[in-house]
Residue frames as a rotation matrix with the C-alpha (Angstrom) as fourth column:
UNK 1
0.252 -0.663 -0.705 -12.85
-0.550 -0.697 0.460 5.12
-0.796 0.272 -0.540 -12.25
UNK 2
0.993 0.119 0.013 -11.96
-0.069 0.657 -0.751 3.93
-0.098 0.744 0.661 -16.06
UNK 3
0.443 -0.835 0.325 -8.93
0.893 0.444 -0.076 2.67
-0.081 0.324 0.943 -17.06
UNK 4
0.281 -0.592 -0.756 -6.02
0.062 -0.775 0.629 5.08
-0.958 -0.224 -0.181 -16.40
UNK 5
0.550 -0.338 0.764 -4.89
0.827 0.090 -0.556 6.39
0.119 0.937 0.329 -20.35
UNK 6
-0.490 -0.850 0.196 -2.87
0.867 -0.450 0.215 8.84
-0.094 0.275 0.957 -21.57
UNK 7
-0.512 0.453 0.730 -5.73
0.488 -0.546 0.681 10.69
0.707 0.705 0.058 -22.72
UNK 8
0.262 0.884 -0.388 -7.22
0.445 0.246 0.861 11.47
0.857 -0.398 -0.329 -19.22
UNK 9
0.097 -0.722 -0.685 -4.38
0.974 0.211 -0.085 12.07
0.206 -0.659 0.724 -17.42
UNK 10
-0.735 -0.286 0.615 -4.35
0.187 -0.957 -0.222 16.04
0.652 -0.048 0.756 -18.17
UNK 11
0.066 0.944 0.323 -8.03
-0.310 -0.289 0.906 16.30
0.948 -0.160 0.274 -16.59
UNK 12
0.839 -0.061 -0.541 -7.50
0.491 0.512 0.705 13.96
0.234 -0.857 0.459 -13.34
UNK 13
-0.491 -0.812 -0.316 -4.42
0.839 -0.343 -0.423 16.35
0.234 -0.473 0.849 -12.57
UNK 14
-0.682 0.136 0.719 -6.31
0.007 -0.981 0.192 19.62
0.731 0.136 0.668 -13.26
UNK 15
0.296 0.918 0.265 -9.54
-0.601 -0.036 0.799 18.20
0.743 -0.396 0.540 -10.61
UNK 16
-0.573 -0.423 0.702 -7.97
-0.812 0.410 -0.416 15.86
-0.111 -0.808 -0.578 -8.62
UNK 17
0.145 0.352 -0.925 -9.31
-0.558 0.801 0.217 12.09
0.817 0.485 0.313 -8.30
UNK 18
-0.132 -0.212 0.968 -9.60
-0.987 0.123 -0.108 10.13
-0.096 -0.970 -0.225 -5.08
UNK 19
-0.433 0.021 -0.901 -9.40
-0.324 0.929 0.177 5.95
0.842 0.368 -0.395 -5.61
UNK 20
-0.828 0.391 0.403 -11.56
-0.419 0.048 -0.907 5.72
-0.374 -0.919 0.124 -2.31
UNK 21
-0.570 0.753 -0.329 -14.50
-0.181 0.276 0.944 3.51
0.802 0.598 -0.021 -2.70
UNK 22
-0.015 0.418 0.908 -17.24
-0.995 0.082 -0.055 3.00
-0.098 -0.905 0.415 -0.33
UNK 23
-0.043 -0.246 -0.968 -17.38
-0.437 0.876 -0.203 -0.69
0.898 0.415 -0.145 0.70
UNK 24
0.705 0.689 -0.171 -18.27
-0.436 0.610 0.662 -3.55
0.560 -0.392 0.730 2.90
UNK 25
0.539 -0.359 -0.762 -15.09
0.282 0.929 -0.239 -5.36
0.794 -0.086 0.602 2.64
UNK 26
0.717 -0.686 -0.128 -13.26
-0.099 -0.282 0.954 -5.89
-0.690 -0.671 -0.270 6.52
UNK 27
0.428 -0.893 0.136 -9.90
-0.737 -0.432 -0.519 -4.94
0.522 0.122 -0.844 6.80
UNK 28
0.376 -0.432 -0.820 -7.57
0.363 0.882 -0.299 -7.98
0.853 -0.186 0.488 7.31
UNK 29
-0.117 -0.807 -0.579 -5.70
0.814 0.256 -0.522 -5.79
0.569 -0.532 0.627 9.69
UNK 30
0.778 0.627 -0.044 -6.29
0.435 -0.487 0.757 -3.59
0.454 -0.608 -0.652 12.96
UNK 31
0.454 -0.430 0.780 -4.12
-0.136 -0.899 -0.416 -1.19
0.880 0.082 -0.467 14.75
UNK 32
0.546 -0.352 0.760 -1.37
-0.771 0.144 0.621 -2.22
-0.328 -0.925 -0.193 16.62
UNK 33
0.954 0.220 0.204 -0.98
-0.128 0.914 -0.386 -5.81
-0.271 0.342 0.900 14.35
UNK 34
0.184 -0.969 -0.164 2.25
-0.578 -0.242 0.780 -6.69
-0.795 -0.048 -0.604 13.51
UNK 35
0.852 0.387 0.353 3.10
0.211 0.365 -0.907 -7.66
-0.480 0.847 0.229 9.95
UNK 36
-0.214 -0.971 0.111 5.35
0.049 0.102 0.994 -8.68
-0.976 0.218 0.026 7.36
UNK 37
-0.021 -0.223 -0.975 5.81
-0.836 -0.531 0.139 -7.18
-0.549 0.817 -0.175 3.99
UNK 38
0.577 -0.046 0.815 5.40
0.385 0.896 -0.222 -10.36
-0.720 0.442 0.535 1.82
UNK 39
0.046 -0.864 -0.501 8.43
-0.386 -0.479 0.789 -10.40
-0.921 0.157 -0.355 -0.74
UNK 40
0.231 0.231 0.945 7.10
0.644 0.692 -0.326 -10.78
-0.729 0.684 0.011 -4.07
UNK 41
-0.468 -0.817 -0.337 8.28
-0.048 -0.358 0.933 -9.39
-0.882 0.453 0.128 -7.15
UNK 42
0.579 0.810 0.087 5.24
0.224 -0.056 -0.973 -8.35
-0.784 0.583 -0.214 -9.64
UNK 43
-0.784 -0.406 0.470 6.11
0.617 -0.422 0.664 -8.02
-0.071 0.811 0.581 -13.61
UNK 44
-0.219 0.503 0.836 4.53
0.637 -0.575 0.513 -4.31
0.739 0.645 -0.195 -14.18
UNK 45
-0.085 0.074 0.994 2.90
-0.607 -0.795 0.007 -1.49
0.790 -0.603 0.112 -12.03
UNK 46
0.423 0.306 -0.853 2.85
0.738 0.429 0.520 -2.31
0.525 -0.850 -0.044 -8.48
UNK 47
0.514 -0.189 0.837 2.92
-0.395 -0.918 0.036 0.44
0.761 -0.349 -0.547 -5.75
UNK 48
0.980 -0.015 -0.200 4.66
0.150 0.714 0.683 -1.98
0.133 -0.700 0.702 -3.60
UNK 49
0.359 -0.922 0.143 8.54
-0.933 -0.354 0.061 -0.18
-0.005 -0.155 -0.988 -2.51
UNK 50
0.412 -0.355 -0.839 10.98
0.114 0.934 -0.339 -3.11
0.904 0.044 0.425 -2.97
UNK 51
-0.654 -0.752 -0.080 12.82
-0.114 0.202 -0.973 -2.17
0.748 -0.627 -0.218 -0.03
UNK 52
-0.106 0.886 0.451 9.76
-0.969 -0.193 0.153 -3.10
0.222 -0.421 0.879 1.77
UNK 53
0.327 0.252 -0.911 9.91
-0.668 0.743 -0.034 -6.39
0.668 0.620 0.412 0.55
UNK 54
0.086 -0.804 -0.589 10.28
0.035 0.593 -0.805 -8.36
0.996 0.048 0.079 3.36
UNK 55
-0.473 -0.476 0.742 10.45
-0.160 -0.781 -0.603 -6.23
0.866 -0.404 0.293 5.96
UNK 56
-0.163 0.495 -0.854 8.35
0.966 0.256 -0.036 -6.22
0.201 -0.831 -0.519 9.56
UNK 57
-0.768 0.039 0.639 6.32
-0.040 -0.999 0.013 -3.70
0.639 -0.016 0.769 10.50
UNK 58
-0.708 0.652 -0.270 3.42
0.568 0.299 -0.767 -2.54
-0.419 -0.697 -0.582 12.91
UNK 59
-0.056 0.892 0.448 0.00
0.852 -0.191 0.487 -1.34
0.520 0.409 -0.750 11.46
UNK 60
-0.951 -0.001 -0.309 -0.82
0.199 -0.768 -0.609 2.37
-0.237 -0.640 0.731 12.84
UNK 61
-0.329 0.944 -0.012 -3.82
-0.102 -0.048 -0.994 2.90
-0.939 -0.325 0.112 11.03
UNK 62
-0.304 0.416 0.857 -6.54
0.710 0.698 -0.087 2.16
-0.635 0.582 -0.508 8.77
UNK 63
-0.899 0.065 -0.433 -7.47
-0.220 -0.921 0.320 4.36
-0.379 0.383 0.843 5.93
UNK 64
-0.005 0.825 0.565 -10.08
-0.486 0.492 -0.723 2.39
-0.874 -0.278 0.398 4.70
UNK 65
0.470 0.143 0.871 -11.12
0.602 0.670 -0.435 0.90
-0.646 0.728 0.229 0.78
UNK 66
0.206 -0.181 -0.962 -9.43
-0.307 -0.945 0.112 1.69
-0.929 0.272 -0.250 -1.63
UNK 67
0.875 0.284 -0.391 -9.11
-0.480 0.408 -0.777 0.71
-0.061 0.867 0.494 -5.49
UNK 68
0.191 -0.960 0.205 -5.75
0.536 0.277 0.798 -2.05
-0.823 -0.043 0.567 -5.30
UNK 69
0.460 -0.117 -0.880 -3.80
-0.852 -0.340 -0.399 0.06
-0.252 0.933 -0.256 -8.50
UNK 70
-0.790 -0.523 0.321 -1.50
-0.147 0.669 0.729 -3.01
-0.596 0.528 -0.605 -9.25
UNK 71
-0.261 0.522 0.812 -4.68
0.773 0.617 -0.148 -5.05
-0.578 0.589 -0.565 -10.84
UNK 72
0.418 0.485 -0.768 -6.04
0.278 -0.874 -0.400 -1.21
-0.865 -0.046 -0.500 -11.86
UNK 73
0.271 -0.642 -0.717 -3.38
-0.692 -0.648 0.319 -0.14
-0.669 0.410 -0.620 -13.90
UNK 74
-0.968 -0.170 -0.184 -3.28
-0.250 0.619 0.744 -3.57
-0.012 0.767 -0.642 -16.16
UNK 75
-0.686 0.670 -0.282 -6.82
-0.727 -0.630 0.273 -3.52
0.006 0.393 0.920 -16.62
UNK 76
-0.431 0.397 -0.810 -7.96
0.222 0.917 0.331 -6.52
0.874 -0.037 -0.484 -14.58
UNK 77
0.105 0.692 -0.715 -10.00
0.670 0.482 0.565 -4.70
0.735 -0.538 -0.413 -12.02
UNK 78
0.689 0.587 0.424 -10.77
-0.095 -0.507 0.856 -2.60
0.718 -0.631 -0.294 -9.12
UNK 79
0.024 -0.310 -0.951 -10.07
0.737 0.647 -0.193 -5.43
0.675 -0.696 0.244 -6.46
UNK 80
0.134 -0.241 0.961 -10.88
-0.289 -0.937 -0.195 -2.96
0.948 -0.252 -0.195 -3.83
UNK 81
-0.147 -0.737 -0.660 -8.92
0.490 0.525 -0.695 -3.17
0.859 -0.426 0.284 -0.63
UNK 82
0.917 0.276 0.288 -8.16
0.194 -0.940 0.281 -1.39
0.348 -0.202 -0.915 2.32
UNK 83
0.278 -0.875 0.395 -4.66
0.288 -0.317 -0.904 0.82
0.916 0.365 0.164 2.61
UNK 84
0.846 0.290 -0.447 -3.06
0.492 -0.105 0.864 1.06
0.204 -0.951 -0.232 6.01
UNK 85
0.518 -0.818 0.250 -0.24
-0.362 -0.475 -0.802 3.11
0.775 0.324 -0.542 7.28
UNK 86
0.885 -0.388 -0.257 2.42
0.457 0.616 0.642 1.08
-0.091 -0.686 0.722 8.75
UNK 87
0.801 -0.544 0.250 5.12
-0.598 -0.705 0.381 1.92
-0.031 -0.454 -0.890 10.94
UNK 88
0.563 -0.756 -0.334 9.01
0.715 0.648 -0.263 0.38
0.415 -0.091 0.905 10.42
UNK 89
0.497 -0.636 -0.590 12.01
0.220 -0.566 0.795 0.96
-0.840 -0.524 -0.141 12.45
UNK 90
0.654 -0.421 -0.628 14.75
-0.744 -0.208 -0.635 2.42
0.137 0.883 -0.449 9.96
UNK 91
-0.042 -0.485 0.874 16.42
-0.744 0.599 0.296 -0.09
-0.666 -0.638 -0.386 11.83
UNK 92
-0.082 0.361 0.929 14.53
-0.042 0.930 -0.365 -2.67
-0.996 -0.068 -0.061 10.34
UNK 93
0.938 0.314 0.148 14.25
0.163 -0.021 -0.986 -0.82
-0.306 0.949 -0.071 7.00
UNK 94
0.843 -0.536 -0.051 18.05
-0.467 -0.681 -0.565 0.19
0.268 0.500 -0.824 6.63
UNK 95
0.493 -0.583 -0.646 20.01
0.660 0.734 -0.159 -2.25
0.567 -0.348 0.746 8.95
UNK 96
-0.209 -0.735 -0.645 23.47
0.945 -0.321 0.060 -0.33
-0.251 -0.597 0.761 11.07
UNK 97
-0.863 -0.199 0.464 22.74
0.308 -0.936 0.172 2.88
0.401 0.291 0.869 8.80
UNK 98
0.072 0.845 0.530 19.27
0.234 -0.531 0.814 3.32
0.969 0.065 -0.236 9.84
UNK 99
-0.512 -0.321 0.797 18.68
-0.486 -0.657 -0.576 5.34
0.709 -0.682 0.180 13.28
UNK 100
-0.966 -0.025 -0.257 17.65
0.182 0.638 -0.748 3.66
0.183 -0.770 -0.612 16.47
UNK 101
-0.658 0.537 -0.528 15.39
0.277 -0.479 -0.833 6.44
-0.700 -0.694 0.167 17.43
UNK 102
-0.394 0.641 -0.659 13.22
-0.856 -0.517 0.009 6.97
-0.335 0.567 0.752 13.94
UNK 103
0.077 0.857 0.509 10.70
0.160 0.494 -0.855 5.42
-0.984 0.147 -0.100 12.21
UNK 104
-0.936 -0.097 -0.339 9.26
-0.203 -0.636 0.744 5.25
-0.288 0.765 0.576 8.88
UNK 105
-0.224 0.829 0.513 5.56
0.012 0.528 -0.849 5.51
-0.975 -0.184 -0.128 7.78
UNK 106
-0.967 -0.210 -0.144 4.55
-0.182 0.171 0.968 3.55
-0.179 0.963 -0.203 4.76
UNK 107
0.374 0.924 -0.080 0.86
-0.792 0.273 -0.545 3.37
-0.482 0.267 0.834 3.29
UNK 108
-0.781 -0.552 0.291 0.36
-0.543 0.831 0.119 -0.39
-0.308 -0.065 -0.949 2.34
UNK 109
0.052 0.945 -0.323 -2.28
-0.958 0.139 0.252 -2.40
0.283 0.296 0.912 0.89
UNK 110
0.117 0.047 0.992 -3.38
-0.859 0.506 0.077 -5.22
-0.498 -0.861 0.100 2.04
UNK 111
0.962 -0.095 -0.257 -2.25
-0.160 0.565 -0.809 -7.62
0.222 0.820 0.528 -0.80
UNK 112
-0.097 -0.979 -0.177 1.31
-0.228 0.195 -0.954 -6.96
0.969 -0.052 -0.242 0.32
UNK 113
-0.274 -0.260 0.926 0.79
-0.910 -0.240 -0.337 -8.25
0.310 -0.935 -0.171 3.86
UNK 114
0.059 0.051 -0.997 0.97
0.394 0.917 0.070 -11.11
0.917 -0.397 0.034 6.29
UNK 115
0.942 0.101 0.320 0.07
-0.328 0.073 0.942 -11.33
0.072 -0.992 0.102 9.90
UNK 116
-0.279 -0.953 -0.120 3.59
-0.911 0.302 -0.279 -11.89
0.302 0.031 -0.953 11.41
């Protein structure tokens, strides 16, 4: 996929566009793992939720490779990855306000993670 422009942007809406690459590379993390949100604080795009930032969570599943957009979107690469969807309590994401009894799933790349 080339560099995301302005100029491109009408077409990739009208067809759709899938950042899925095939690929070799393993997947740091496996279903079930328990991980922590690493709490960094990129200047520019980064699909990374701040209130994430930090946070503890458990891996649910793998989606597989996928182009990383942070490097993507400032034109230093691909860096394909793969994008899992982890589970937090709201507990954990919201403190007293969040509900005992819910969740929340968050797709994640594996740049923003640590093994707890």
């Amino acid at each position: 996929m080339d560099m995301l422009t302005p100029e491109i942007v009408p077409g990739l809406l009208a067809k759709g566009a899938s950042t899925r690459v095939e690929s070799d590379i393993v997947g740091r993390f496996k279903k079930g793992d328990q991980i922590i949100v690493r709490n960094i604080n990129p200047t520019g795009h980064t699909r990374l939720p701040q209130y994430l930032r930090g946070k503890r969570g458990i891996v649910e599943r793998d989606h597989g490779v996928f182009i990383f957009p942070d490097t993507n979107a400032h034109g230093q690469g691909e860096k394909p990855q793969h994008c899992y969807s982890v589970r937090f309590s709201n507990a954990e994401l919201w403190g007293r306000e969040g509900s005992p009894k819910d969740s929340c799933m968050v797709d994640v790349f594996d740049d923003y993670m640590d093994l707890q």
